[in-house]
The first five atom37 places (N, CA, C, CB, O) and aatype in JSON, in Angstrom:
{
  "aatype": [20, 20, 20, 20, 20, 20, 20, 20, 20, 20, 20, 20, 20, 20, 20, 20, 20, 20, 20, 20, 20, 20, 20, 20, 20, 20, 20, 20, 20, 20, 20, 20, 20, 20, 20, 20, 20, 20, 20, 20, 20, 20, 20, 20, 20, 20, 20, 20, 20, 20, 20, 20, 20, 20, 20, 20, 20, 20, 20, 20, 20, 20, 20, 20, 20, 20, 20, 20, 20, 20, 20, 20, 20, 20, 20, 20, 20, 20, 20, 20, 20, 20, 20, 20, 20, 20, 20, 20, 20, 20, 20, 20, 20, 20, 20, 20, 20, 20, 20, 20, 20, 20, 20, 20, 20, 20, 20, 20, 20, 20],
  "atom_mask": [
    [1, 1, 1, 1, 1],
    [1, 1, 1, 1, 1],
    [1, 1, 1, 1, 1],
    [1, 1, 1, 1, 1],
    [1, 1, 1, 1, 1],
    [1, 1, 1, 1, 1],
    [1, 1, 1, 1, 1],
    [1, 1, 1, 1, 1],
    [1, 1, 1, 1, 1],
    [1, 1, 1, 1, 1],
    [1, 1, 1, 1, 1],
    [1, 1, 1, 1, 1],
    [1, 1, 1, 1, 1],
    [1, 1, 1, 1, 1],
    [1, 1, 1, 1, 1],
    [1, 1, 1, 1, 1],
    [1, 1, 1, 1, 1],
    [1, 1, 1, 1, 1],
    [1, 1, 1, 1, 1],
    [1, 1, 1, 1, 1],
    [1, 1, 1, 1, 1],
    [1, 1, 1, 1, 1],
    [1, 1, 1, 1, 1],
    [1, 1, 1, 1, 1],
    [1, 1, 1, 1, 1],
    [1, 1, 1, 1, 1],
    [1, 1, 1, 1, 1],
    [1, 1, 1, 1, 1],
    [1, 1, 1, 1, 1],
    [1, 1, 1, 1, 1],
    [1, 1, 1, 1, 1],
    [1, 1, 1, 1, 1],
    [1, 1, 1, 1, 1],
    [1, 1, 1, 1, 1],
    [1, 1, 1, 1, 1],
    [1, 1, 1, 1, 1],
    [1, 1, 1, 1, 1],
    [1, 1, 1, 1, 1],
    [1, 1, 1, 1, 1],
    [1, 1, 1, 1, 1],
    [1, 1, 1, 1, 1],
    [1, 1, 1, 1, 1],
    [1, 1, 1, 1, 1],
    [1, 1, 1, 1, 1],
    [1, 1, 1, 1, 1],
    [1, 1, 1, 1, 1],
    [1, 1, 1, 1, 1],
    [1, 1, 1, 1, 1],
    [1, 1, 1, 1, 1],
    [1, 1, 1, 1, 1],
    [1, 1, 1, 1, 1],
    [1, 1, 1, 1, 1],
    [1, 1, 1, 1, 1],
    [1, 1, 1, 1, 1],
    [1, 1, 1, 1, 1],
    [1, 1, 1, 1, 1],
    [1, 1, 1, 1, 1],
    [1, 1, 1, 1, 1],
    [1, 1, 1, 1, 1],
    [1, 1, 1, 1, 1],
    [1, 1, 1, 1, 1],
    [1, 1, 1, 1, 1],
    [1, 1, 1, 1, 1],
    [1, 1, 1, 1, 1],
    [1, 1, 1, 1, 1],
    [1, 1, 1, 1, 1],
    [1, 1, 1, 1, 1],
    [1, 1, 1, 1, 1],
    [1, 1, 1, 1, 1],
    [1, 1, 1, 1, 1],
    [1, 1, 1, 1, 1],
    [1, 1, 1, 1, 1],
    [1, 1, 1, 1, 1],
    [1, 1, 1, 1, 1],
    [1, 1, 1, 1, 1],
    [1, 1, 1, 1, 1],
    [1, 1, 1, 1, 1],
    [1, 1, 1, 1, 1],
    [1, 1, 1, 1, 1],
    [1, 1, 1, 1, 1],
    [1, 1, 1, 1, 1],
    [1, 1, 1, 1, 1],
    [1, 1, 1, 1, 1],
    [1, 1, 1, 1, 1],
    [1, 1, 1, 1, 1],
    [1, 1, 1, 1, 1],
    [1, 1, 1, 1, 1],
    [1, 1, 1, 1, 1],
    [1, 1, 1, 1, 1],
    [1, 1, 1, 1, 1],
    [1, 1, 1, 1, 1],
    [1, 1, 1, 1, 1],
    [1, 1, 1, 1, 1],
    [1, 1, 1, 1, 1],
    [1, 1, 1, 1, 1],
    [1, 1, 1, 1, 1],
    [1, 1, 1, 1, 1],
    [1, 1, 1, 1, 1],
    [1, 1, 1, 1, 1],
    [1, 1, 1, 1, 1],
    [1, 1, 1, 1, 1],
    [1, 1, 1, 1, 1],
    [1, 1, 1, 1, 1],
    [1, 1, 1, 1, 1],
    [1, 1, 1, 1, 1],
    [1, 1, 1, 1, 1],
    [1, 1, 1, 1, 1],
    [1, 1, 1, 1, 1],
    [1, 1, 1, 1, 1],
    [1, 1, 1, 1, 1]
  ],
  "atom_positions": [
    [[0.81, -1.18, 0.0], [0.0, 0.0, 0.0], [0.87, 1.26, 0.0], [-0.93, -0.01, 1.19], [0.61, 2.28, -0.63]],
    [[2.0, 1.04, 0.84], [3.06, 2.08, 0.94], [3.39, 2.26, -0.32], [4.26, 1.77, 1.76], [3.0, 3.37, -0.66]],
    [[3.96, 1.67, -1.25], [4.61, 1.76, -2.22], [3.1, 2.33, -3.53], [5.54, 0.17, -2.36], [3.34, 3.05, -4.5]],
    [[2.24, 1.99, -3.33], [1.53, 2.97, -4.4], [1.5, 4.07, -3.86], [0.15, 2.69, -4.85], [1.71, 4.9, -4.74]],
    [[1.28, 4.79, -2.46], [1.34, 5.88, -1.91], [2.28, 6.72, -2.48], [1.48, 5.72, -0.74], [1.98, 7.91, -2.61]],
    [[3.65, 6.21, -2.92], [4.57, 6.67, -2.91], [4.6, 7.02, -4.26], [5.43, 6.01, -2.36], [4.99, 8.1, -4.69]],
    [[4.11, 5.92, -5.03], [4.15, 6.01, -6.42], [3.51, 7.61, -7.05], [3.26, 4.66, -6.94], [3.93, 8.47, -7.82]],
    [[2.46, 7.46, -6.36], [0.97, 8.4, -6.66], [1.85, 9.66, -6.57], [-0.63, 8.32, -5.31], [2.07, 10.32, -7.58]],
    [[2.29, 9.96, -5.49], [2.92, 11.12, -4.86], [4.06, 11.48, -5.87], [3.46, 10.79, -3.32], [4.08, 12.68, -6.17]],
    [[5.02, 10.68, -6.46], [6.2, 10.8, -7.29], [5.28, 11.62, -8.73], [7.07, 8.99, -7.6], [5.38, 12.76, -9.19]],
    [[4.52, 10.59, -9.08], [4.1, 10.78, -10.59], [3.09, 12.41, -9.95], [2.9, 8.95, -11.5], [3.43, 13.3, -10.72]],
    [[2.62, 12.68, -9.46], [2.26, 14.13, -8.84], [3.3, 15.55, -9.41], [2.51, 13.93, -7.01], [3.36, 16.52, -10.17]],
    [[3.86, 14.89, -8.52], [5.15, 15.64, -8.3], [5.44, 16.21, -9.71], [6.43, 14.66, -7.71], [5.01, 17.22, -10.27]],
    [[6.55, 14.94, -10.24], [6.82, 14.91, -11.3], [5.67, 15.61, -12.66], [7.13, 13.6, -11.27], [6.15, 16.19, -13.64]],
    [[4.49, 15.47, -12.5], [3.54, 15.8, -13.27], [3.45, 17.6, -13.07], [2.2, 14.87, -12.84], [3.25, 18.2, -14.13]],
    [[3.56, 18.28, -12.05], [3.77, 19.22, -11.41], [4.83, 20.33, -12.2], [4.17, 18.67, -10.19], [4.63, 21.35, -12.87]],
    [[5.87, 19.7, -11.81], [7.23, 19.62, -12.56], [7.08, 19.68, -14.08], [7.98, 18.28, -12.21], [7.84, 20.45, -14.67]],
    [[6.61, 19.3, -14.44], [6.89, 19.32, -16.41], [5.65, 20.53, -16.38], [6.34, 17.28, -17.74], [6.03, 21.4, -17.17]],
    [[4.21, 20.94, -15.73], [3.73, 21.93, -15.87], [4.27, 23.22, -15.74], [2.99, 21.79, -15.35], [3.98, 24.16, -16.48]],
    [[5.01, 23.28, -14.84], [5.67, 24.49, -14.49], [6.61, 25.09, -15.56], [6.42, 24.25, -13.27], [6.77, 26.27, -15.88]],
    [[7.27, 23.83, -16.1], [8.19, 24.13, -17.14], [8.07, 24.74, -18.23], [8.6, 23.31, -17.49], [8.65, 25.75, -18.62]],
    [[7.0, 23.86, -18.91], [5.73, 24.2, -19.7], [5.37, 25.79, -20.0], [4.52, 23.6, -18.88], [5.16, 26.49, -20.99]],
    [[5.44, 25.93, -18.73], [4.67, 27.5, -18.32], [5.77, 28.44, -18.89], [4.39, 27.87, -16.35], [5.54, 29.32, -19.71]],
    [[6.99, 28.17, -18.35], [7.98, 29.06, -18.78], [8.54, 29.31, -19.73], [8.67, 29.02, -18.38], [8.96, 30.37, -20.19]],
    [[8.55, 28.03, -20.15], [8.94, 28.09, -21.62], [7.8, 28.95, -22.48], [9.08, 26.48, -22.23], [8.18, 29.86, -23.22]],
    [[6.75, 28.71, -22.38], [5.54, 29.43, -23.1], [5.45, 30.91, -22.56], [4.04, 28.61, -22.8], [4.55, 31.66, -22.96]],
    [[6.02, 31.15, -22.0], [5.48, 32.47, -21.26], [6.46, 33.22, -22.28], [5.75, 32.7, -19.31], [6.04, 34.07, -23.07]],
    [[8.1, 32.73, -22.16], [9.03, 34.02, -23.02], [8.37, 34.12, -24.33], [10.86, 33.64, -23.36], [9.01, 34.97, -24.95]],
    [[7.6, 33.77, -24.91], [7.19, 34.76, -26.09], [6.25, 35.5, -26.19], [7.02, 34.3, -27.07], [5.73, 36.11, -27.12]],
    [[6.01, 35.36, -24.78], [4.93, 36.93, -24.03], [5.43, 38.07, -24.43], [4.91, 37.25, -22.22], [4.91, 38.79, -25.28]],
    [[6.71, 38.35, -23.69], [7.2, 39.34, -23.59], [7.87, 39.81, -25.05], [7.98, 39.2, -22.5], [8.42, 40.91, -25.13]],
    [[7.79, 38.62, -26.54], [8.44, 39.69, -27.44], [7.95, 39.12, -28.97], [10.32, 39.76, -27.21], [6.91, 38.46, -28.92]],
    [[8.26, 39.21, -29.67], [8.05, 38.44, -30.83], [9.56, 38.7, -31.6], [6.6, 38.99, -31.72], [10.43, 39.52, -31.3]],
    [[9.57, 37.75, -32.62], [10.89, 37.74, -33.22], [10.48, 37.53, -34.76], [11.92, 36.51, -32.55], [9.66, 36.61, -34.79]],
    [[10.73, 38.01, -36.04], [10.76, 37.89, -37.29], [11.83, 38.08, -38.05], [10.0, 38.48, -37.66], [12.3, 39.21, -38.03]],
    [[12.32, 37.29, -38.7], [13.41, 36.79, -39.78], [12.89, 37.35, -41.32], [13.51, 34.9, -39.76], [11.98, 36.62, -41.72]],
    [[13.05, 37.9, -41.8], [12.78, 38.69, -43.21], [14.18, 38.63, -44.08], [12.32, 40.45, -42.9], [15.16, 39.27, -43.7]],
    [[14.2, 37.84, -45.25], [15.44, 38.33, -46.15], [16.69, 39.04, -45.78], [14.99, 39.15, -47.02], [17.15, 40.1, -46.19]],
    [[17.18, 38.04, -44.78], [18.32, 38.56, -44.0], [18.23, 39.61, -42.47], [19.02, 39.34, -45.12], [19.03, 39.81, -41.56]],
    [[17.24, 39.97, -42.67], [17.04, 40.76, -41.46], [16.36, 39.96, -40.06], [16.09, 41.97, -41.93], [15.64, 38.96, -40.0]],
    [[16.9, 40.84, -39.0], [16.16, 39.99, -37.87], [15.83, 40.96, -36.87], [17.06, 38.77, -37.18], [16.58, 41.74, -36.28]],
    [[14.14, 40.75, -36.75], [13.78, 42.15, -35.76], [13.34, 41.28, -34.25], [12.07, 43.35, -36.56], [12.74, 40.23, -34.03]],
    [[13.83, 42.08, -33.59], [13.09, 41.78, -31.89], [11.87, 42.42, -31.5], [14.02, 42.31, -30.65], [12.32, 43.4, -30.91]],
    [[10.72, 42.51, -31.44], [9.99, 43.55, -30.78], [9.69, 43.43, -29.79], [9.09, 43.9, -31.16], [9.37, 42.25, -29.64]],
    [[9.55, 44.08, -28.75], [8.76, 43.62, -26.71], [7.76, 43.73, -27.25], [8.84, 44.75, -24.94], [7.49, 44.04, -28.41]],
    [[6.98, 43.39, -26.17], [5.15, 43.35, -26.16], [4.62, 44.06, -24.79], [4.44, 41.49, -26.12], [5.13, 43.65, -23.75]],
    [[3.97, 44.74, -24.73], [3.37, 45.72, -23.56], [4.33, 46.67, -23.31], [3.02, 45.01, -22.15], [4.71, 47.64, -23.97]],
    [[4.77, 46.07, -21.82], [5.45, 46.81, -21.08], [6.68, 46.54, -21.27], [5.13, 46.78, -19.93], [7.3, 47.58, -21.04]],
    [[7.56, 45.5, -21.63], [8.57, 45.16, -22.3], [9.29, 46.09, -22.86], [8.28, 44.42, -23.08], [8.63, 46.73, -23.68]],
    [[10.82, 46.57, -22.7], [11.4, 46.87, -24.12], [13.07, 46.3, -24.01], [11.28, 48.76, -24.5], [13.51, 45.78, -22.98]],
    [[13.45, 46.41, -24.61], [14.84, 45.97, -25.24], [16.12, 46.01, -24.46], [15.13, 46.8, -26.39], [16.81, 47.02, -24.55]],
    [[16.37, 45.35, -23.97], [17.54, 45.48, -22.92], [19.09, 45.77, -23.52], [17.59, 44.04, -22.09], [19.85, 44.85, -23.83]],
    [[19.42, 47.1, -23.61], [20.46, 47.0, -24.56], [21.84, 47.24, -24.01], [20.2, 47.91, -25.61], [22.79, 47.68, -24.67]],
    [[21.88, 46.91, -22.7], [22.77, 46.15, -22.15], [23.3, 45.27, -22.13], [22.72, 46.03, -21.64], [24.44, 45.32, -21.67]],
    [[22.69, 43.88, -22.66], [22.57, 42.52, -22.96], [23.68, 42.43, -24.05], [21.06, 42.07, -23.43], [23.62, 43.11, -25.07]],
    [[24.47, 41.75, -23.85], [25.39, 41.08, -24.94], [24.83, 40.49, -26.52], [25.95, 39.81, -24.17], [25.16, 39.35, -26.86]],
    [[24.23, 41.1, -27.19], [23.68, 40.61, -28.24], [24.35, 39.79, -28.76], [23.36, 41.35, -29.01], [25.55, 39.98, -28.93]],
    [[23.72, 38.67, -29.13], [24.46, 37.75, -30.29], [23.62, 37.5, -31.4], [24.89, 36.32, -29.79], [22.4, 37.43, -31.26]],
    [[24.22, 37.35, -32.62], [23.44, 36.01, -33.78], [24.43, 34.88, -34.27], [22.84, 36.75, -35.48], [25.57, 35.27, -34.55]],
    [[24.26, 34.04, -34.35], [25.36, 32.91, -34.78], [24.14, 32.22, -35.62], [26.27, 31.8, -33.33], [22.92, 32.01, -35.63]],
    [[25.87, 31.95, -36.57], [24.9, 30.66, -37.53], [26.33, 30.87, -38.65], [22.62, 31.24, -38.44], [27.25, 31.7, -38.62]],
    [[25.97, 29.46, -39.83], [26.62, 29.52, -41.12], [27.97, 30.0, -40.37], [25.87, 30.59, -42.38], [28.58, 30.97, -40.81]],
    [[28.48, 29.15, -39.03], [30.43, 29.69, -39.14], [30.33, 31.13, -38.83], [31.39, 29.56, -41.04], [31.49, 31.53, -38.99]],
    [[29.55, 32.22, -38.44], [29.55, 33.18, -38.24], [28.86, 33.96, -36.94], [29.28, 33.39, -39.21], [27.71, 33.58, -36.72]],
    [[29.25, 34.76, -36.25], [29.14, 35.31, -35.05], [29.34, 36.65, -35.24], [29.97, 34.76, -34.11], [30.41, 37.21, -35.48]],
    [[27.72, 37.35, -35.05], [27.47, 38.8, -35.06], [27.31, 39.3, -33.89], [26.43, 39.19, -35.75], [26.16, 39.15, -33.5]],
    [[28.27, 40.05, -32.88], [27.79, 40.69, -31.79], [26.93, 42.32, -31.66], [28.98, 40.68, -31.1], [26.64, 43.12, -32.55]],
    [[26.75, 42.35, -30.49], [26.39, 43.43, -30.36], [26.32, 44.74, -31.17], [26.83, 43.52, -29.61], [25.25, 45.28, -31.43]],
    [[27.81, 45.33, -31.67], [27.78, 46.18, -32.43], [27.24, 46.16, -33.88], [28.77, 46.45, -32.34], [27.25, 47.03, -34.75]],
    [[26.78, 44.89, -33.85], [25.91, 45.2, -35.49], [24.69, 45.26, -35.26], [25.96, 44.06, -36.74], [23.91, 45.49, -36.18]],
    [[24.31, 45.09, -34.1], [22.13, 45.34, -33.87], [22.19, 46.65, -33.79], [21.02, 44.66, -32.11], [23.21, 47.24, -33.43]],
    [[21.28, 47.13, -34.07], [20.61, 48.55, -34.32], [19.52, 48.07, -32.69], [19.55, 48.83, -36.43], [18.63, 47.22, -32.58]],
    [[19.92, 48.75, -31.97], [19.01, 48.53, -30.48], [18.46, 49.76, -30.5], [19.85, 48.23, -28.91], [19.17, 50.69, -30.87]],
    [[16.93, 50.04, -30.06], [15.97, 51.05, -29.1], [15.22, 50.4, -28.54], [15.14, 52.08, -29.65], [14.76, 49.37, -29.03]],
    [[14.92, 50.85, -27.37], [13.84, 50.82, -26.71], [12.5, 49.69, -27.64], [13.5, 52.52, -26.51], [12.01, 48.59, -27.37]],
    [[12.36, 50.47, -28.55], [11.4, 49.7, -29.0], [11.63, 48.32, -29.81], [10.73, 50.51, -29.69], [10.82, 47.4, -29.89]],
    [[12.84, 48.39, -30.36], [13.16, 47.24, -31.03], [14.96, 46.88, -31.42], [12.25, 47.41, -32.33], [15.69, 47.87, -31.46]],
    [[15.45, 45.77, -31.62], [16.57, 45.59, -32.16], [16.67, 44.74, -33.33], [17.29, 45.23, -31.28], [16.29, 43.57, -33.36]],
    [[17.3, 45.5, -34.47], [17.41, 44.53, -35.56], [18.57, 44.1, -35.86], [16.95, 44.94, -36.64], [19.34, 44.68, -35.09]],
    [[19.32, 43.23, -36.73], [20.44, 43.27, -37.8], [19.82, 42.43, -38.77], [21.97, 42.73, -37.34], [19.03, 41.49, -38.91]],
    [[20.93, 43.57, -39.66], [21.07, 43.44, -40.85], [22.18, 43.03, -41.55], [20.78, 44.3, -41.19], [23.3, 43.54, -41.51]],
    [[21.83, 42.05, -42.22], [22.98, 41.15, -42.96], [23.29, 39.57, -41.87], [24.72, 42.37, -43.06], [24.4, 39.07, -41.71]],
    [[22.03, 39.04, -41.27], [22.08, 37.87, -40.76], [22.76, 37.1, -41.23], [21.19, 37.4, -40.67], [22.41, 37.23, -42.41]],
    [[23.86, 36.0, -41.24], [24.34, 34.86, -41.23], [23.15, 34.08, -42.13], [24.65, 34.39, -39.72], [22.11, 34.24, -41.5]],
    [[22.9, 33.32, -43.34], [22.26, 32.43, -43.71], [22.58, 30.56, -42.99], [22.49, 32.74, -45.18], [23.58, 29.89, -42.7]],
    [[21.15, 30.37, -42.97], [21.19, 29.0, -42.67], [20.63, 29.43, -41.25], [22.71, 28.12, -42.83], [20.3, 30.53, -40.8]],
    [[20.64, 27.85, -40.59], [20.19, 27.91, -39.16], [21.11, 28.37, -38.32], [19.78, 26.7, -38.65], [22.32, 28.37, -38.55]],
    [[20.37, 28.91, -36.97], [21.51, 29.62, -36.17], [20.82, 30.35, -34.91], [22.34, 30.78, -37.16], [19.67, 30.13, -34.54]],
    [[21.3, 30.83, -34.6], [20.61, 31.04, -32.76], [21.14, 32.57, -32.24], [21.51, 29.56, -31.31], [22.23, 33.13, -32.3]],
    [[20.04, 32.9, -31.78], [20.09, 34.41, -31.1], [19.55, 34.43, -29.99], [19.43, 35.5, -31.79], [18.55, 33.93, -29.49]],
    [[20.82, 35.46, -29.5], [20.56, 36.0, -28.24], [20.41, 37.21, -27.47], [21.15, 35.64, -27.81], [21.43, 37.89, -27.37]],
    [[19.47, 37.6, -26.96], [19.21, 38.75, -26.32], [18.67, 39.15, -24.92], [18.55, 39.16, -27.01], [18.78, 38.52, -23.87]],
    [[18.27, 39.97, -25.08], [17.24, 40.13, -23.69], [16.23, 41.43, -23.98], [18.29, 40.51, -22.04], [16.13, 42.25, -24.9]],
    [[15.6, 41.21, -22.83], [14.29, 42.24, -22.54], [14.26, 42.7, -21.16], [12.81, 41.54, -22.79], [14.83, 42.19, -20.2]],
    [[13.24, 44.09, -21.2], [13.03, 44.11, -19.55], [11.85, 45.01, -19.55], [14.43, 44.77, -18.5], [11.4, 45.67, -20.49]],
    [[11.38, 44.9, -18.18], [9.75, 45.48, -18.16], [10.12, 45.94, -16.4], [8.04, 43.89, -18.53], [10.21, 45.07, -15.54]],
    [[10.34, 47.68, -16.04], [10.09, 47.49, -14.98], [11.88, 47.11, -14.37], [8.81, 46.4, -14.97], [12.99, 47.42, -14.81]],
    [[11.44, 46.39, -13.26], [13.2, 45.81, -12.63], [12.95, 44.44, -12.87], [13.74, 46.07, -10.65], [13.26, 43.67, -11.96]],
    [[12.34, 43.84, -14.13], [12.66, 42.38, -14.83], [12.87, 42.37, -15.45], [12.21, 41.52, -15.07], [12.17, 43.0, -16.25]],
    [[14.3, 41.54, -16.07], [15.02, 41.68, -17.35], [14.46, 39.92, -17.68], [17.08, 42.15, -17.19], [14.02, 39.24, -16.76]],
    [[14.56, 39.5, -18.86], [14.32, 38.38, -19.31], [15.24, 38.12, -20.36], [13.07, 38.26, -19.62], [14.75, 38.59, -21.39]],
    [[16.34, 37.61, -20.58], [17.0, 36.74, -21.73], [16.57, 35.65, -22.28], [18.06, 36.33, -21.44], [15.77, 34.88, -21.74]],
    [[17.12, 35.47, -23.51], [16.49, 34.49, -24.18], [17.35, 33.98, -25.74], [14.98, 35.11, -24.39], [17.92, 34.75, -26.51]],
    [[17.23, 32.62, -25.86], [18.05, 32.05, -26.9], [17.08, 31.57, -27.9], [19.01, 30.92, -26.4], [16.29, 30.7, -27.54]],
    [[17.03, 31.96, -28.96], [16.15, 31.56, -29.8], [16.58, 30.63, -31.36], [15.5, 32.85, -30.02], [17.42, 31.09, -32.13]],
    [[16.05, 29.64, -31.57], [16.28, 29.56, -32.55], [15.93, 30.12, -34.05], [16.21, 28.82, -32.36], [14.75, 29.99, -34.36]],
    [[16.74, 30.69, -34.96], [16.4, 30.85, -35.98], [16.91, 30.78, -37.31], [16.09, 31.56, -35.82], [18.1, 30.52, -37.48]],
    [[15.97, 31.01, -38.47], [16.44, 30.51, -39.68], [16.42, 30.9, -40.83], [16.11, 29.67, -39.84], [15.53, 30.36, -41.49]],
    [[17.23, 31.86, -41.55], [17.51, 33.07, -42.54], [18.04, 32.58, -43.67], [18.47, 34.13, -42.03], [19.17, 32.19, -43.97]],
    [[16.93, 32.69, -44.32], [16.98, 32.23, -46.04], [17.56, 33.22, -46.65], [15.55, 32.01, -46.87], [17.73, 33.17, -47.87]]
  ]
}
């Protein structure tokens, strides 16, 4: 009897656990949206959100690594221009307030 007790309680738990995760993961694209256009790549916040341009910008992809000094950062948005083709991953951040949110995204520039 002990041992289903225990069982019940684990798979709970655990069930608990992957919701929460769930949550977070779904939540960062609250705060922004991201679009890939013919080489270009825009960030926008959403609400109260804007652009943390403090944040170490990155884009990588195709053997290539764009930092910071090539995004065009405001408040309202950060782009670059002349993305890396092929798949590849960006990084930034946001903030709303005294919450900053980073984030690694995947993306993919035809």
């Amino acid at each position: 009897m002990r041992a289903s007790k225990f069982l019940g309680s684990l798979i709970a738990t655990c069930a608990a656990v992957v919701a929460l995760s769930a949550t977070t993961d779904a939540r960062a694209d609250d705060e922004f949206d991201v679009s890939v256009s013919g080489g270009k790549v825009v960030v926008t916040p959403k609400g109260n959100w804007h652009i943390n341009k403090d944040y170490p910008w990155k884009c990588t992809g195709g053997g290539a690594e764009l930092k910071k000094d090539k995004f065009a950062l405001s408040d309202g948005s950060a782009s670059l221009a002349g993305a890396p083709k092929g798949s590849g991953k960006l990084k930034g951040g946001v903030c709303s307030g005294d919450k900053c949110k980073n984030f690694e995204k995947d993306i993919t520039v035809q």
